[in-house]
N, C-alpha and C positions, 0 to 999 in steps of 0.2 A: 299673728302666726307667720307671714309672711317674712317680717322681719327677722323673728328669730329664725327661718330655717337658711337665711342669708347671712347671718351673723356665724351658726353651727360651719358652714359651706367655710367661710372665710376663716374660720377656727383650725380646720386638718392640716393633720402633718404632713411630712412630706412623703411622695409615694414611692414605692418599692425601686421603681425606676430611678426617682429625682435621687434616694442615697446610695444606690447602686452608680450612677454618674460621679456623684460625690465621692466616694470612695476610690473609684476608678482616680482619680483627679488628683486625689490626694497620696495615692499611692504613684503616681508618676511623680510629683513635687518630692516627698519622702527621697525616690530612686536617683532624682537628679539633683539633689542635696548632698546625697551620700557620694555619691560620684566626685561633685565637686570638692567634696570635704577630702574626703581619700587623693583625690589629686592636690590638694594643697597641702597636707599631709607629707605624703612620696616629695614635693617639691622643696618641703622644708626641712627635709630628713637629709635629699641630695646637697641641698647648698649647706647645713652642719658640716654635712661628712667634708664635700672640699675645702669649706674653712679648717678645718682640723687639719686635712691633707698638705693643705697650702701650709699651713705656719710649722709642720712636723716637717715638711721639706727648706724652708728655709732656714729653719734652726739650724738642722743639720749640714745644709750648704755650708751656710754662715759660721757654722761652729769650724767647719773643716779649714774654711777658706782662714779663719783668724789661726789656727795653728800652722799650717802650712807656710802662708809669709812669716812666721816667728823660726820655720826648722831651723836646724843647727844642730852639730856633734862638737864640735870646739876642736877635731881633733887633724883638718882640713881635709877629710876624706868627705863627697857629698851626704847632705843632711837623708836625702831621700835614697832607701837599698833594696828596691823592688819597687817594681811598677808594671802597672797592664792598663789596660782601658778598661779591665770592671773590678781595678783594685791599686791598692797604693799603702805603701810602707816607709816610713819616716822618725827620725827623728824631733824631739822640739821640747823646751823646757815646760818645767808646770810653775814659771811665775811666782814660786815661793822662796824662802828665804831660811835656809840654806835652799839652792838650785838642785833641783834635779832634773834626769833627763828622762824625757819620758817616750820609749819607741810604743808610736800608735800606727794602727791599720784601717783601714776601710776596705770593704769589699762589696757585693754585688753578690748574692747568693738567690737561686733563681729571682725572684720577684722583691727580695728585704733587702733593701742597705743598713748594711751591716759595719760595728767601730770595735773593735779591742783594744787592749794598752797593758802595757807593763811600766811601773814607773823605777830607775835606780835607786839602789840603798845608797852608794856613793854620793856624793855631793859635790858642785861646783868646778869641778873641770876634768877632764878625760884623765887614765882611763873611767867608762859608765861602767857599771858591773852592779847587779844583781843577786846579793848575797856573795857566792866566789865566783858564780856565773857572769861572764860577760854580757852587755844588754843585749846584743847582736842575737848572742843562742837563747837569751833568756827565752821563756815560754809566755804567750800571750794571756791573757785574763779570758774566758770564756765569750761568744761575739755575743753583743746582745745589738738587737732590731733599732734602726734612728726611723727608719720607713719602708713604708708596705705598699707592695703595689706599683713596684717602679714596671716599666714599661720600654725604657730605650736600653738597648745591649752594651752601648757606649757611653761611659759615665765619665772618663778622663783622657785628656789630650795633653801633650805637650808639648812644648814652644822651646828651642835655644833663644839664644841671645837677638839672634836676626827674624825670629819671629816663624822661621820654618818647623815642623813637625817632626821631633826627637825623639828615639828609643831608647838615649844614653843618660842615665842618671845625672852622669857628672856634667852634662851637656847645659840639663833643666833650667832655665830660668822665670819661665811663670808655666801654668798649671791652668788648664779649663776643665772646667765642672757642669755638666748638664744631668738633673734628673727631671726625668720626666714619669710623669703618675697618673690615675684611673682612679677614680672614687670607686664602688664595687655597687655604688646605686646610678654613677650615671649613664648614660647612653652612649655608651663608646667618645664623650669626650676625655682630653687629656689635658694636663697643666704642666708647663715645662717651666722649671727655673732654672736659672744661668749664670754662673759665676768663675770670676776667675782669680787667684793667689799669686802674687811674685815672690820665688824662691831665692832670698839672700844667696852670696857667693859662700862657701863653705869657710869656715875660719877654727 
């Protein structure tokens, strides 16, 4: 008898208390699971987003800065006929065969850098013109967005010949480019990329 009510003893479950501790237990590991999940999470969503950030911003750098060293009008007035620090207007071929010329733009509109272009119906050397339109009046193509979220109010700089800081078109001979950007998940960091174009002499 003995035996058995030592065997029945060593047999029970656990008491109200010992699954009440347990649960307790379990429900903080559950909390601190989710916690850590949701922050890896948030961490892997911020670093997508600036990789995206980053390669939409150098594309776009890079796209401008490869047009830019190519401007030209062929008609030896300068390639480039407007400029600001949060915009820029240029001449420059699109590389095909018959030549055309194609006036493009960049701009800075609150937070989006922004490209348009018109390309000439003429072909191969000055005058450019645009059905009867000249390229100069032509009207731009609609802007659409290269990047979101830029952050610095100063996008372009220019340089003359001796390297000083120019307002004169005809002066320009190389062009700085900084955008600078904000993911919209991260913490007030930023990513700045930097690049600069040398603008041929007008010919």
């Amino acid at each position: 008898m003995t035996r058995l009510l030592h065997r029945l003893r060593a047999e029970r479950g656990f008491t109200l208390v010992e699954m009440t501790i347990a649960l307790v237990m379990l429900a903080i590991l559950v909390a601190a699971f989710s916690t850590l999940f949701s922050g890896m999470l948030h961490t892997t969503s911020e670093v997508n987003d600036e990789s995206v950030l980053q390669t939409e911003v150098r594309g776009a750098v890079d796209r401008l800065v490869a047009q830019l060293t190519q401007a030209y009008i062929g008609d030896g007035t300068p390639p480039i006929t407007t400029m600001g620090p949060t915009s820029i207007t240029f001449t420059t071929p699109d590389n095909q065969t018959p030549m055309h010329l194609r006036k493009v733009a960049y701009q800075l509109s609150g937070t989006n850098f922004q490209w348009s272009a018109v390309t000439s119906t003429s072909t191969d050397t000055a005058p450019w013109s645009v059905g009867g339109t000249s390229l100069a009046a032509a009207a731009l193509s609609p802007w659409s967005t290269m990047v979101r979220s830029v952050k610095n109010a100063t996008i372009f700089t220019y340089y003359d010949s001796t390297g000083a800081v120019t307002a004169s078109p005809s002066a320009v001979t190389s062009v700085g480019i900084t955008l600078s950007v904000q993911p919209n998940t991260s913490q007030g960091r930023q990513f700045t990329y930097s690049s600069s174009a040398t603008v041929r002499n007008p010919q």
